[in-house]
PDB file with one MODEL, atoms N, CA, C and O in Angstrom:
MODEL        1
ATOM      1  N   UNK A   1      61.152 -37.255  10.225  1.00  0.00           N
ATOM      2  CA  UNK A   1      62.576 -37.333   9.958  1.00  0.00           C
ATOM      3  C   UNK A   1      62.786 -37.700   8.502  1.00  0.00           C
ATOM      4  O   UNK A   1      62.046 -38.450   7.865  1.00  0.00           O
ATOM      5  N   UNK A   2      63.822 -37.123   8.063  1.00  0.00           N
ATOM      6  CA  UNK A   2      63.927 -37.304   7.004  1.00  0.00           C
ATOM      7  C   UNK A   2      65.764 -37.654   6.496  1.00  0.00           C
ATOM      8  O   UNK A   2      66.711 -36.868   6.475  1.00  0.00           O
ATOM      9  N   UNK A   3      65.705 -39.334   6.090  1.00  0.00           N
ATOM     10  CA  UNK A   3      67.040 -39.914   5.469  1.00  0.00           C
ATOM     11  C   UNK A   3      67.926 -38.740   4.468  1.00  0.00           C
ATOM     12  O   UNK A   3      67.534 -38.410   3.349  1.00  0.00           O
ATOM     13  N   UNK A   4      69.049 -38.260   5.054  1.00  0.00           N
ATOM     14  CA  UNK A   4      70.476 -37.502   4.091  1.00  0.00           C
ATOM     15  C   UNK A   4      70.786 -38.385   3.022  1.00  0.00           C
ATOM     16  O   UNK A   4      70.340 -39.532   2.995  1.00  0.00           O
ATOM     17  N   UNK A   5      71.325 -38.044   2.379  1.00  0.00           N
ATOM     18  CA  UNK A   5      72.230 -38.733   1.496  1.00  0.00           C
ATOM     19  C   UNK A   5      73.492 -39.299   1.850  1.00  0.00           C
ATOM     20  O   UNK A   5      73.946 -40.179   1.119  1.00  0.00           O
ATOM     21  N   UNK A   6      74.518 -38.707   3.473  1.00  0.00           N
ATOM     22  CA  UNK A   6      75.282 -38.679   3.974  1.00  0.00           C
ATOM     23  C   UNK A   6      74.781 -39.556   5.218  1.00  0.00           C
ATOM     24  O   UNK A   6      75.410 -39.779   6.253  1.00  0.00           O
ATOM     25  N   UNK A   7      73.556 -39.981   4.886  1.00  0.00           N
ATOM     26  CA  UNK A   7      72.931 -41.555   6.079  1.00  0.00           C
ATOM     27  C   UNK A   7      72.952 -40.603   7.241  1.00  0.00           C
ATOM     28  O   UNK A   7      73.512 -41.085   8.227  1.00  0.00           O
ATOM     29  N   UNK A   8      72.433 -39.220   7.412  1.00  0.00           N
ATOM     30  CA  UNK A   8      72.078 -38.893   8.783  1.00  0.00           C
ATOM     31  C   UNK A   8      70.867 -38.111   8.601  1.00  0.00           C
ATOM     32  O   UNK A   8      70.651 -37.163   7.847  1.00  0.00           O
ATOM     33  N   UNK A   9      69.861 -38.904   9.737  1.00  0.00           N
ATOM     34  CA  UNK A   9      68.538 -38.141   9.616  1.00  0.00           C
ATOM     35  C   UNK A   9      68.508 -36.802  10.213  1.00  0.00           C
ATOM     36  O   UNK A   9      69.445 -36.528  10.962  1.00  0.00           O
ATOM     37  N   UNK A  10      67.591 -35.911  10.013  1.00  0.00           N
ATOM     38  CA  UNK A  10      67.165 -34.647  10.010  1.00  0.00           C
ATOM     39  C   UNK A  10      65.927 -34.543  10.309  1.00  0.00           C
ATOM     40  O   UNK A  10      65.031 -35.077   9.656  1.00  0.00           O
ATOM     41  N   UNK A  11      65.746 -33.806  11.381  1.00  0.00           N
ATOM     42  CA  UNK A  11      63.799 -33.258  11.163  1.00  0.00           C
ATOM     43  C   UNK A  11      63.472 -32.757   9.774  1.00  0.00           C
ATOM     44  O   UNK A  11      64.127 -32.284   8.845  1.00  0.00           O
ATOM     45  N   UNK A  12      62.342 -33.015   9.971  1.00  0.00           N
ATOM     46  CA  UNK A  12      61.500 -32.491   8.232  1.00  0.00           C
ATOM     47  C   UNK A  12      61.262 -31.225   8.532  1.00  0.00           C
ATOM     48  O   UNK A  12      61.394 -30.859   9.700  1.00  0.00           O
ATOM     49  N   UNK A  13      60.903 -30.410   7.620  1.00  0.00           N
ATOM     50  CA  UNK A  13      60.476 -28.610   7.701  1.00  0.00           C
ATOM     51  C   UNK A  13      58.970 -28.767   8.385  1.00  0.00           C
ATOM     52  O   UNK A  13      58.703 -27.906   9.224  1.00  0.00           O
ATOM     53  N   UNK A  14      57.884 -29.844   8.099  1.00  0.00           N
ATOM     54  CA  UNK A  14      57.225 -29.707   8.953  1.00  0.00           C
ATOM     55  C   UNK A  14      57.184 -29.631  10.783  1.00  0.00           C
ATOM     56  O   UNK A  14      56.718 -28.874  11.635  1.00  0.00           O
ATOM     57  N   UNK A  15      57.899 -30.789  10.746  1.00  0.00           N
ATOM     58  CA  UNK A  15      58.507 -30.991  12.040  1.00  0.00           C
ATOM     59  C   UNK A  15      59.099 -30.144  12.835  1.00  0.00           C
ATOM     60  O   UNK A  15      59.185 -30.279  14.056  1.00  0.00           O
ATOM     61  N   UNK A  16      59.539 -29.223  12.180  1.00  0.00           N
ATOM     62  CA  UNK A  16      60.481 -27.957  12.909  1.00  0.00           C
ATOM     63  C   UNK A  16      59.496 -26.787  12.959  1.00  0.00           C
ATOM     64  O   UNK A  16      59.603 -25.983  13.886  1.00  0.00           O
ATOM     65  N   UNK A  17      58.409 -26.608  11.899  1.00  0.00           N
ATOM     66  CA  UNK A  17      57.417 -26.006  11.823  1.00  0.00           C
ATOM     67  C   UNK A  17      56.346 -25.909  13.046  1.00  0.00           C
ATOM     68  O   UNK A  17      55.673 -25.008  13.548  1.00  0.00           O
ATOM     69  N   UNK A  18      56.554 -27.425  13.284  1.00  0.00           N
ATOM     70  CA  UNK A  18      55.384 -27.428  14.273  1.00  0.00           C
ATOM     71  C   UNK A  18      56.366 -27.705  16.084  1.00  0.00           C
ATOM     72  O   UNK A  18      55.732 -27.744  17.139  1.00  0.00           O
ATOM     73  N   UNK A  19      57.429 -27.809  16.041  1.00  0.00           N
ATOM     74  CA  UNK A  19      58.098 -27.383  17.320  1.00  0.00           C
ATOM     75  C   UNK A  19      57.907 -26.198  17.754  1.00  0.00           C
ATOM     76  O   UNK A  19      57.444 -25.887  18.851  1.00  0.00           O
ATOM     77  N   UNK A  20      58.413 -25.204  16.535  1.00  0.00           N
ATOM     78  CA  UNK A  20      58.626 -23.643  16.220  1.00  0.00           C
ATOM     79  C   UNK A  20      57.072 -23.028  17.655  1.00  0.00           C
ATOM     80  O   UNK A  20      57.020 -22.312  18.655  1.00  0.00           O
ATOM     81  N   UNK A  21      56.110 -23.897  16.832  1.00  0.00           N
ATOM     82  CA  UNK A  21      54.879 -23.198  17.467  1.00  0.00           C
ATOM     83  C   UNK A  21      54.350 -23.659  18.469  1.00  0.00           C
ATOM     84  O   UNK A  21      53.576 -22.959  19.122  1.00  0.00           O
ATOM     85  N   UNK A  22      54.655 -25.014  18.849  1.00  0.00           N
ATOM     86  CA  UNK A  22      54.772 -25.585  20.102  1.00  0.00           C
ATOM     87  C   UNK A  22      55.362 -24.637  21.262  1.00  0.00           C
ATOM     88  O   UNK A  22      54.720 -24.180  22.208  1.00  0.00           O
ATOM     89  N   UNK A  23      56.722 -24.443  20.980  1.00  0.00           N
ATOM     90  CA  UNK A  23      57.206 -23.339  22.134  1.00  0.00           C
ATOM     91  C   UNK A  23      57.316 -21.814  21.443  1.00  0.00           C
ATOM     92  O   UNK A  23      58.336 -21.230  21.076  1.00  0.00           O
ATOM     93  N   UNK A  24      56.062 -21.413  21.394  1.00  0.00           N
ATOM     94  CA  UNK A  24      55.528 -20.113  21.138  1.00  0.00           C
ATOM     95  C   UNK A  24      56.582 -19.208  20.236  1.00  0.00           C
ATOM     96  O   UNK A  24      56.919 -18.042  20.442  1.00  0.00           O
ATOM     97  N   UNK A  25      56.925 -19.938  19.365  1.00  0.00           N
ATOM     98  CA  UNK A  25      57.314 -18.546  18.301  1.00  0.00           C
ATOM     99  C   UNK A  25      58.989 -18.654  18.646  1.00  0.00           C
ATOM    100  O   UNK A  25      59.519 -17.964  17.775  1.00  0.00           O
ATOM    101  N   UNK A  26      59.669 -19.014  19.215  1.00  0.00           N
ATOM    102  CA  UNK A  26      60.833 -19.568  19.573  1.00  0.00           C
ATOM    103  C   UNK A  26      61.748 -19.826  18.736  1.00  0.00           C
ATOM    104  O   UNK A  26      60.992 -20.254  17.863  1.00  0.00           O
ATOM    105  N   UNK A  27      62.890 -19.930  18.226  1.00  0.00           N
ATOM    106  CA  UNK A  27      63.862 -20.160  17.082  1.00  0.00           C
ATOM    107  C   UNK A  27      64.413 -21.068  17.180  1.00  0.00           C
ATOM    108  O   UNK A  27      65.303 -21.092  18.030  1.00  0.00           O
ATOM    109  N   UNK A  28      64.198 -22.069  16.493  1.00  0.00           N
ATOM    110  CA  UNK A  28      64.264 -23.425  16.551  1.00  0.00           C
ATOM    111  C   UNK A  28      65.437 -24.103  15.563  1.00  0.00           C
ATOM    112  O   UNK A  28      65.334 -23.888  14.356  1.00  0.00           O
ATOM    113  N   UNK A  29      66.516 -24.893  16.040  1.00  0.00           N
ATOM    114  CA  UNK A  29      67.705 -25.325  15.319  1.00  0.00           C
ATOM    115  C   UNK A  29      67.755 -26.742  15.285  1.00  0.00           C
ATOM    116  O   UNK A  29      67.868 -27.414  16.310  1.00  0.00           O
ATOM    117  N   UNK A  30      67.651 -27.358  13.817  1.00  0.00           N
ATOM    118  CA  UNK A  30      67.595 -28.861  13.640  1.00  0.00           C
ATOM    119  C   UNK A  30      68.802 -29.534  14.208  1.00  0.00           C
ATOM    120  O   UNK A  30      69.914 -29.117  13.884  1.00  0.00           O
ATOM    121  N   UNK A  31      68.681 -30.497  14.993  1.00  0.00           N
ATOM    122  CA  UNK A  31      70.226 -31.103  15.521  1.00  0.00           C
ATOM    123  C   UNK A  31      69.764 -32.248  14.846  1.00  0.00           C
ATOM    124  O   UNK A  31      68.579 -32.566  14.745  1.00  0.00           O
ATOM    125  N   UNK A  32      70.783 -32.893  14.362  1.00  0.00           N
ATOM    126  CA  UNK A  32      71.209 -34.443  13.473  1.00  0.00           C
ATOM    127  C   UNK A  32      71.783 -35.541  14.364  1.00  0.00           C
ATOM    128  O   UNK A  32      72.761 -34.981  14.858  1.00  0.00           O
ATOM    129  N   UNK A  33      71.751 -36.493  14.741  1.00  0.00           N
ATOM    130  CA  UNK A  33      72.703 -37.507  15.170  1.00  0.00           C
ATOM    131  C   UNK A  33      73.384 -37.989  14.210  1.00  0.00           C
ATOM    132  O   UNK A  33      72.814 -37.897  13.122  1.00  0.00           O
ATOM    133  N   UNK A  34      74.505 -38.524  14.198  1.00  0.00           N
ATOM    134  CA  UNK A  34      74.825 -39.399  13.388  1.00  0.00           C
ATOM    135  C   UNK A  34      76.245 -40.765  14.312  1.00  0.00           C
ATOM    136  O   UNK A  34      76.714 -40.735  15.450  1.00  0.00           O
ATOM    137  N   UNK A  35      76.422 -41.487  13.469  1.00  0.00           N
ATOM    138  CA  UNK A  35      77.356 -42.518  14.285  1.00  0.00           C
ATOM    139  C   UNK A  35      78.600 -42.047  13.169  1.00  0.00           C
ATOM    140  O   UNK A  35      78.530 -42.287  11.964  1.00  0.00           O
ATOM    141  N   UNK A  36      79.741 -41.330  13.830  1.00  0.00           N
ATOM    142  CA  UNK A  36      80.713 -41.286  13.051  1.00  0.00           C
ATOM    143  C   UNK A  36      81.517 -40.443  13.789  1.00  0.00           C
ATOM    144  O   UNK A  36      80.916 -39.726  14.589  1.00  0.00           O
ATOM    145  N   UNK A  37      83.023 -40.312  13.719  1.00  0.00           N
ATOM    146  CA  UNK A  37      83.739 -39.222  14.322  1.00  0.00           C
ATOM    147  C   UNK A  37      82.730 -38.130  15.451  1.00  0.00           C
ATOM    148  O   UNK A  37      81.565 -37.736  15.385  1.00  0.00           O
ATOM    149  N   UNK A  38      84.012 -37.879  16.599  1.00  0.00           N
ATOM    150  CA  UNK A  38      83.530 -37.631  17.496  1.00  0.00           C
ATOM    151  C   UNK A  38      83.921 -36.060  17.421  1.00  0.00           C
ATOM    152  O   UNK A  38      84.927 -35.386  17.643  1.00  0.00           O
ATOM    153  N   UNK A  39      82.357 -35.795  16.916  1.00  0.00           N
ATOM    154  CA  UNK A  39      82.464 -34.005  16.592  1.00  0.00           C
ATOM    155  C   UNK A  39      81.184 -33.705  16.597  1.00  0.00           C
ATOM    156  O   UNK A  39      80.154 -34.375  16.659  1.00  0.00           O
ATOM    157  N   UNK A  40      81.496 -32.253  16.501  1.00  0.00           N
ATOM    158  CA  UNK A  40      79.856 -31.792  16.818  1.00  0.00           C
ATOM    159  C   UNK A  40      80.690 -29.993  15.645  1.00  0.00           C
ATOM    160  O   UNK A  40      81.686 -29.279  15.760  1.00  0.00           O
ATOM    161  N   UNK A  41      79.346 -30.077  14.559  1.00  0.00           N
ATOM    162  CA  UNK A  41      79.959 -29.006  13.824  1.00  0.00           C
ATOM    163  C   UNK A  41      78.695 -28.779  12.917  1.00  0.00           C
ATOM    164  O   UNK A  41      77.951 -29.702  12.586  1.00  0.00           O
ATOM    165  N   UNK A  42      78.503 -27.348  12.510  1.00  0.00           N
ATOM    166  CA  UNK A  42      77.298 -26.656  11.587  1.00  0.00           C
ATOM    167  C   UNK A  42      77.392 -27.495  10.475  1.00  0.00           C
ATOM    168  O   UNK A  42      78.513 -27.869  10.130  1.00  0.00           O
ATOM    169  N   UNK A  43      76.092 -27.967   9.663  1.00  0.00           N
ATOM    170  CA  UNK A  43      75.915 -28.505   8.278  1.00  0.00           C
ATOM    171  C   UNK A  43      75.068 -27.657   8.042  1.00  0.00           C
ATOM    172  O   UNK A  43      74.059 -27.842   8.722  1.00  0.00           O
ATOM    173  N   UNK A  44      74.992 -26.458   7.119  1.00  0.00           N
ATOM    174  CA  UNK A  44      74.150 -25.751   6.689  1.00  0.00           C
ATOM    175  C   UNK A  44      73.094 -24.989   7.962  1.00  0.00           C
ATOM    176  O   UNK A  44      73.276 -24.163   8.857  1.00  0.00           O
ATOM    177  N   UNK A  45      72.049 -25.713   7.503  1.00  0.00           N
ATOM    178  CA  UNK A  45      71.086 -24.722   8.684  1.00  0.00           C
ATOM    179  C   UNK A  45      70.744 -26.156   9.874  1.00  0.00           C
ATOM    180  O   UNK A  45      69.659 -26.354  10.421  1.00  0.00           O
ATOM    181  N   UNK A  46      72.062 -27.044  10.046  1.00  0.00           N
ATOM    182  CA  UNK A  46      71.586 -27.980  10.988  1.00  0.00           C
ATOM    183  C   UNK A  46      73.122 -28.495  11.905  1.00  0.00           C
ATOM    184  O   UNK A  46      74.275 -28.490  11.473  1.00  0.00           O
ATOM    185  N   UNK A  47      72.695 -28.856  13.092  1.00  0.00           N
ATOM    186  CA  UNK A  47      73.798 -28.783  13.533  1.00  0.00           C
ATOM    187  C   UNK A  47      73.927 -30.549  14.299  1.00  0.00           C
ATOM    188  O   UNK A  47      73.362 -31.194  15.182  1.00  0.00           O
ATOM    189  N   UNK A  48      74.907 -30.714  13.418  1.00  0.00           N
ATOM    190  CA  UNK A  48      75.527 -32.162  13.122  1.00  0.00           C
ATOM    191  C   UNK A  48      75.851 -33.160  14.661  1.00  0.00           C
ATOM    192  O   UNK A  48      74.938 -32.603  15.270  1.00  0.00           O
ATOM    193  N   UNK A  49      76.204 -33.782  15.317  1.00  0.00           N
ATOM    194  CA  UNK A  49      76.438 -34.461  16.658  1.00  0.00           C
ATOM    195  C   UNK A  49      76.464 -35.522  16.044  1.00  0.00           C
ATOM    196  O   UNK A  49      75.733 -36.006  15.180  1.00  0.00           O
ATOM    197  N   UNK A  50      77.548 -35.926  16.654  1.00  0.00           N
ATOM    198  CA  UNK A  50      78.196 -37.257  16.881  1.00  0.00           C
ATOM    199  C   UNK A  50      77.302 -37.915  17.920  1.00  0.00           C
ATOM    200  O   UNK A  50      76.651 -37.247  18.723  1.00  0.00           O
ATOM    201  N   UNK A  51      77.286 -39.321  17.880  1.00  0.00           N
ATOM    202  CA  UNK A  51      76.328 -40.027  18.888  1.00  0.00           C
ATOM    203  C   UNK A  51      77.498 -40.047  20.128  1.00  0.00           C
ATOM    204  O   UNK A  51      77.229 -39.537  21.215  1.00  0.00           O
ATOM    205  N   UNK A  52      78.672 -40.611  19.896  1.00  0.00           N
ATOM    206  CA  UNK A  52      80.101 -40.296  20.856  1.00  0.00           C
ATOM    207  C   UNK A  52      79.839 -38.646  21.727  1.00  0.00           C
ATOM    208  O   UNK A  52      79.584 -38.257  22.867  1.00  0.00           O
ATOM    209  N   UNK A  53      80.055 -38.144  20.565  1.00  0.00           N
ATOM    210  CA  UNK A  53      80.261 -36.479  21.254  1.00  0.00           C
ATOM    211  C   UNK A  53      78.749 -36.622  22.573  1.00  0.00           C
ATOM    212  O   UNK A  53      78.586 -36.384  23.770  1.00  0.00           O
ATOM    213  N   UNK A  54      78.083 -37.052  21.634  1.00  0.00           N
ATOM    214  CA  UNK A  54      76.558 -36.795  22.531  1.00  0.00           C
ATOM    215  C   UNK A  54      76.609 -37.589  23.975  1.00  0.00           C
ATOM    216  O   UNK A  54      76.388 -37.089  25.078  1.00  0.00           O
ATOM    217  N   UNK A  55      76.973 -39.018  23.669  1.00  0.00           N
ATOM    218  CA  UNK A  55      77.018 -39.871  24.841  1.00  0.00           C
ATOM    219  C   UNK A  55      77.988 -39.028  25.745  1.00  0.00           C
ATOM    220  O   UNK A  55      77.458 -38.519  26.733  1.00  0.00           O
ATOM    221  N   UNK A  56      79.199 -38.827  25.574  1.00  0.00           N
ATOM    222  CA  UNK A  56      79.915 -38.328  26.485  1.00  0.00           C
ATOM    223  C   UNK A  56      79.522 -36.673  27.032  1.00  0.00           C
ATOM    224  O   UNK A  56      80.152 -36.318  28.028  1.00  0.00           O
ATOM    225  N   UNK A  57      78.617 -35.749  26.496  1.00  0.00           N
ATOM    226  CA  UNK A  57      78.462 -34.745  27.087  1.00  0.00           C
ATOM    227  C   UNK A  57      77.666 -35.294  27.969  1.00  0.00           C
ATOM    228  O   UNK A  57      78.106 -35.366  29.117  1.00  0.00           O
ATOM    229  N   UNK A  58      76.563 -35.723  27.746  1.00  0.00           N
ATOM    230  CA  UNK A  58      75.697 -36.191  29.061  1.00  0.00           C
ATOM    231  C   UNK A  58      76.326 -37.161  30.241  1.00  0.00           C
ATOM    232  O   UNK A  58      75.587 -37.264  31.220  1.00  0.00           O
ATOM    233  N   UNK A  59      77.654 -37.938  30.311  1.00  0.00           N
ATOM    234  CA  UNK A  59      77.892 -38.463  31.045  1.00  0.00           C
ATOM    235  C   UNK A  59      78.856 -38.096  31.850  1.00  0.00           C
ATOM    236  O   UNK A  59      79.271 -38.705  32.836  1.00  0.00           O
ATOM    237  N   UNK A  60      79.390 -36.581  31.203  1.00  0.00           N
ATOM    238  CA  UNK A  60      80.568 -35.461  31.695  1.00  0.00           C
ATOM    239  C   UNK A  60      79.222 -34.600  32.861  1.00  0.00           C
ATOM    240  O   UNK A  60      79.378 -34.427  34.070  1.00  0.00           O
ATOM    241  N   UNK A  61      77.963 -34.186  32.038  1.00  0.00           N
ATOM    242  CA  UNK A  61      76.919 -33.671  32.932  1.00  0.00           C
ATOM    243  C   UNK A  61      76.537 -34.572  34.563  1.00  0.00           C
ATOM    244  O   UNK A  61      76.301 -34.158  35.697  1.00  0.00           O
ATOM    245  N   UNK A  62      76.626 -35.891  33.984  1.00  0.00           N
ATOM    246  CA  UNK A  62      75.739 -37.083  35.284  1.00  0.00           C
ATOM    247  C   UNK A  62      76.920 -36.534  36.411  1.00  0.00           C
ATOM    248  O   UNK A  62      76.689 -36.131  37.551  1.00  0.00           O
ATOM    249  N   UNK A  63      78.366 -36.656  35.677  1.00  0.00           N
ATOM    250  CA  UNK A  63      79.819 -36.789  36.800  1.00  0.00           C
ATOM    251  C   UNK A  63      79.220 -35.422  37.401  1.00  0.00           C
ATOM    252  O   UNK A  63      78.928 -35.376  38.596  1.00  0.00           O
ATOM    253  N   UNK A  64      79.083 -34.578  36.765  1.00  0.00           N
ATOM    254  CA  UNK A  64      79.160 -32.880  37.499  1.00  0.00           C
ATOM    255  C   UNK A  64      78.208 -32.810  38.578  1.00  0.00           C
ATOM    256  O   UNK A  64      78.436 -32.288  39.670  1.00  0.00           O
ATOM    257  N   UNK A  65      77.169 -33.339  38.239  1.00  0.00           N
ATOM    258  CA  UNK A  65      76.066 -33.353  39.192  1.00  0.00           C
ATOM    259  C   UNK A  65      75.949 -34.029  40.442  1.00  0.00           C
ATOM    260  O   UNK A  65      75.412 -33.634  41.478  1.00  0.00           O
ATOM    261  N   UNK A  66      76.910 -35.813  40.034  1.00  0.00           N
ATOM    262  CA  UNK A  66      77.419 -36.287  41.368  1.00  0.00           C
ATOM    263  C   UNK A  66      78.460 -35.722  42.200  1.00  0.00           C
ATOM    264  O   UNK A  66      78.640 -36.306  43.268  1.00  0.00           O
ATOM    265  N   UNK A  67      79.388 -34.437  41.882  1.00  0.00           N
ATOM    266  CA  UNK A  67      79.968 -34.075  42.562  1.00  0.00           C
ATOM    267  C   UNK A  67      79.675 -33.472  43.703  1.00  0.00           C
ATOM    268  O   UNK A  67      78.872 -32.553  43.542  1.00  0.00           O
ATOM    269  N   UNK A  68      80.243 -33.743  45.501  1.00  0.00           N
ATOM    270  CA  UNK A  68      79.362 -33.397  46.289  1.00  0.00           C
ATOM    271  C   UNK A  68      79.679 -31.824  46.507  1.00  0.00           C
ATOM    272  O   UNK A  68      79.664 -31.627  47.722  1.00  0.00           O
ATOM    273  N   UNK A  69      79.887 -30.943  45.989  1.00  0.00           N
ATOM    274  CA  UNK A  69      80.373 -29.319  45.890  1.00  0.00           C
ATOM    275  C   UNK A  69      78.943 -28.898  45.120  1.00  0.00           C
ATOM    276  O   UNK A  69      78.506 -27.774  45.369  1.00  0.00           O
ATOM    277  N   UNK A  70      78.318 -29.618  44.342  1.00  0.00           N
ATOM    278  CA  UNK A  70      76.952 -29.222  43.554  1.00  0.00           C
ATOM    279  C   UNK A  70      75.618 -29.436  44.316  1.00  0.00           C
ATOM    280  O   UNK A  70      74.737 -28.784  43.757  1.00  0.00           O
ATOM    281  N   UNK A  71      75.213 -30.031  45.258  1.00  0.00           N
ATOM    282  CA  UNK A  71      74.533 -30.014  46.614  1.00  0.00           C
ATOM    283  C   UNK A  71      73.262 -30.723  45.521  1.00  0.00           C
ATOM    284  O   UNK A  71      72.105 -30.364  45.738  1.00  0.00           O
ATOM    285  N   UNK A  72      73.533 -31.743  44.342  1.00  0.00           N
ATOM    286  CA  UNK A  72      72.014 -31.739  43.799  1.00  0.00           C
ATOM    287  C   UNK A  72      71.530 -33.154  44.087  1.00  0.00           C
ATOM    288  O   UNK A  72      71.968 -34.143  43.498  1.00  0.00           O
ATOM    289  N   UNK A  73      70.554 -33.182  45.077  1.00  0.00           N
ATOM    290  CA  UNK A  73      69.935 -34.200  45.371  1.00  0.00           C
ATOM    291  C   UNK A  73      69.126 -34.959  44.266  1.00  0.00           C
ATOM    292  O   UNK A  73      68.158 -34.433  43.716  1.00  0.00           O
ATOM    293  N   UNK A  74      69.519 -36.081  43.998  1.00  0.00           N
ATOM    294  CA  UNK A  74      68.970 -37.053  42.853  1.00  0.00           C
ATOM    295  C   UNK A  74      67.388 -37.414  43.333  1.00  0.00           C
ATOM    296  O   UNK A  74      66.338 -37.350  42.694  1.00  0.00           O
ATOM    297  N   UNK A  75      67.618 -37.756  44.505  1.00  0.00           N
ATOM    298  CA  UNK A  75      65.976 -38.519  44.836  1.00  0.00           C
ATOM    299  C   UNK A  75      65.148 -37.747  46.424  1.00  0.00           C
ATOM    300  O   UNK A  75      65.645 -37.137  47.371  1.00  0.00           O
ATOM    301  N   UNK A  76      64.118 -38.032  46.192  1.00  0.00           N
ATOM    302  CA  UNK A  76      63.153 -37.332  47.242  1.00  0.00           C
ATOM    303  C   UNK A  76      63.627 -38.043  48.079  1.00  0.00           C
ATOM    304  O   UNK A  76      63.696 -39.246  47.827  1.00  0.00           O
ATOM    305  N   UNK A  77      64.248 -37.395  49.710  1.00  0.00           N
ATOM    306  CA  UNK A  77      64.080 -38.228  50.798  1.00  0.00           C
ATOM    307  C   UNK A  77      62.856 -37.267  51.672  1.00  0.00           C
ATOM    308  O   UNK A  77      62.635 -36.066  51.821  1.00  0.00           O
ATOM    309  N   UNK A  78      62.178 -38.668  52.172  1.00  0.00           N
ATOM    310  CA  UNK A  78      60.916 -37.807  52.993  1.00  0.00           C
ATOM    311  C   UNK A  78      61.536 -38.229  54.594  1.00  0.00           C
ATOM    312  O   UNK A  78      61.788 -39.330  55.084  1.00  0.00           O
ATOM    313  N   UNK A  79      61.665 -36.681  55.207  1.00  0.00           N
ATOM    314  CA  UNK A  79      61.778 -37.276  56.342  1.00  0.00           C
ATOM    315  C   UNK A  79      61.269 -38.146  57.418  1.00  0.00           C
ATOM    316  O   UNK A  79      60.187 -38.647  57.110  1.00  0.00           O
ATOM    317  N   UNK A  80      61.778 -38.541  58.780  1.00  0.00           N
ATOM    318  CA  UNK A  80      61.310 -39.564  58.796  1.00  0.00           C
ATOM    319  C   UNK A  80      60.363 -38.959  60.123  1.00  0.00           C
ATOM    320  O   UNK A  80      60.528 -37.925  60.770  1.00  0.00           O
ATOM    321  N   UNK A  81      59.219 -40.121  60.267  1.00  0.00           N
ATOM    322  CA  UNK A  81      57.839 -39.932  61.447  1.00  0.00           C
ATOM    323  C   UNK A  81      58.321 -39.673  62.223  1.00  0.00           C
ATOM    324  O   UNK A  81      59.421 -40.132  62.533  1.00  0.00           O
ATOM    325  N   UNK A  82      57.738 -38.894  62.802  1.00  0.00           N
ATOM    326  CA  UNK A  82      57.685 -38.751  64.272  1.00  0.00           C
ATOM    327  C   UNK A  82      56.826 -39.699  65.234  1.00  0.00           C
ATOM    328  O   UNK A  82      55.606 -39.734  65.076  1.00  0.00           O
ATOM    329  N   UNK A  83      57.505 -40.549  66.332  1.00  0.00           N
ATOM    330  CA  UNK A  83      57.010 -41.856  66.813  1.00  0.00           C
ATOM    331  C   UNK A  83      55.541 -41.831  66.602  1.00  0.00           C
ATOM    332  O   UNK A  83      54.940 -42.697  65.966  1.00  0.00           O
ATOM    333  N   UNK A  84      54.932 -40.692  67.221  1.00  0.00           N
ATOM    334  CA  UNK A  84      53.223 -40.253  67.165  1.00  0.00           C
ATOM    335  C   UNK A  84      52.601 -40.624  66.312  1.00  0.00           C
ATOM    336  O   UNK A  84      51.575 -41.277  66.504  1.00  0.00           O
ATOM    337  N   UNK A  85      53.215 -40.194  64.683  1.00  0.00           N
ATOM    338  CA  UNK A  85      53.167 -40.145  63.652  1.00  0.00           C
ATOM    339  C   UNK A  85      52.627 -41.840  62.787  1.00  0.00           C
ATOM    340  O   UNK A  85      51.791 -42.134  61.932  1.00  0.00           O
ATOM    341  N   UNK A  86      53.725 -42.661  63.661  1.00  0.00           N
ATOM    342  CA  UNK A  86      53.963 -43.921  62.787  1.00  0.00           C
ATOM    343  C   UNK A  86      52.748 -44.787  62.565  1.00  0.00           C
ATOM    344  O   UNK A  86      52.824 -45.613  61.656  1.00  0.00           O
ATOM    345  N   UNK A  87      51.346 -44.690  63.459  1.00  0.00           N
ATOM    346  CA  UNK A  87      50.610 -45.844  62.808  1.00  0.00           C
ATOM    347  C   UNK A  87      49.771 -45.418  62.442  1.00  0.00           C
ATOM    348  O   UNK A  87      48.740 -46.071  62.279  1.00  0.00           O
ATOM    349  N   UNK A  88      49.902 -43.829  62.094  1.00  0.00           N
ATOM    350  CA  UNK A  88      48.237 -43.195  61.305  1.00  0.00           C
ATOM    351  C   UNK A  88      48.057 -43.403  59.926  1.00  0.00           C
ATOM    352  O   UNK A  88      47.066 -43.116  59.256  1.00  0.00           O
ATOM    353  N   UNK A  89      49.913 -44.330  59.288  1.00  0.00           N
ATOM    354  CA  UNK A  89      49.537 -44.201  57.823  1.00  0.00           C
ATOM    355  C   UNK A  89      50.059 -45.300  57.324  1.00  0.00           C
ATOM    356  O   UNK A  89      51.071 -45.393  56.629  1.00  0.00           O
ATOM    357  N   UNK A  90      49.236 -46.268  57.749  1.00  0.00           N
ATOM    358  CA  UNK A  90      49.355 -47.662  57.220  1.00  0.00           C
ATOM    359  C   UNK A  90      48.724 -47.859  56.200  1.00  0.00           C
ATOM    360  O   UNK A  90      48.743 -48.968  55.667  1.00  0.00           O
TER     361      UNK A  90
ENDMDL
END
């Protein structure tokens, strides 16, 4: 990472270099955080996010997913033994 002048870090060209080839040849776009106004907008060849903008997309995503119309089960339930079942796996 590498410090802006505008106090928001950036991946380095290596860093993006070696993502690039990580996921096979792929086109790879630097995203920035920064703490300031709640926006999300192109800076040159990098694309800027608000830590706000950011927190709230992912917590607009968590709501969508708890909605029960989206059927998405958060955690493994294992069903349960069958009486037979219950003392072979102590």
């Amino acid at each position: 990472m590498r410090r802006r002048a505008d106090d928001r870090d950036e991946p380095s060209d290596a860093h993006i270099a070696y993502v690039g080839r990580f996921l096979g040849g792929l086109p790879v776009t630097r995203l920035a955080f920064f703490d300031g106004l709640h926006t999300l907008r192109r800076n040159g060849d990098t694309l800027d996010i608000s830590m706000r903008y950011a927190g709230l997309w992912i917590q607009r995503r968590i709501d969508w997913m708890l909605e029960p119309e989206q059927k998405i089960r958060l955690t493994r339930v294992e069903p349960p033994l069958a009486k037979s079942e219950r003392g072979k796996y102590g």
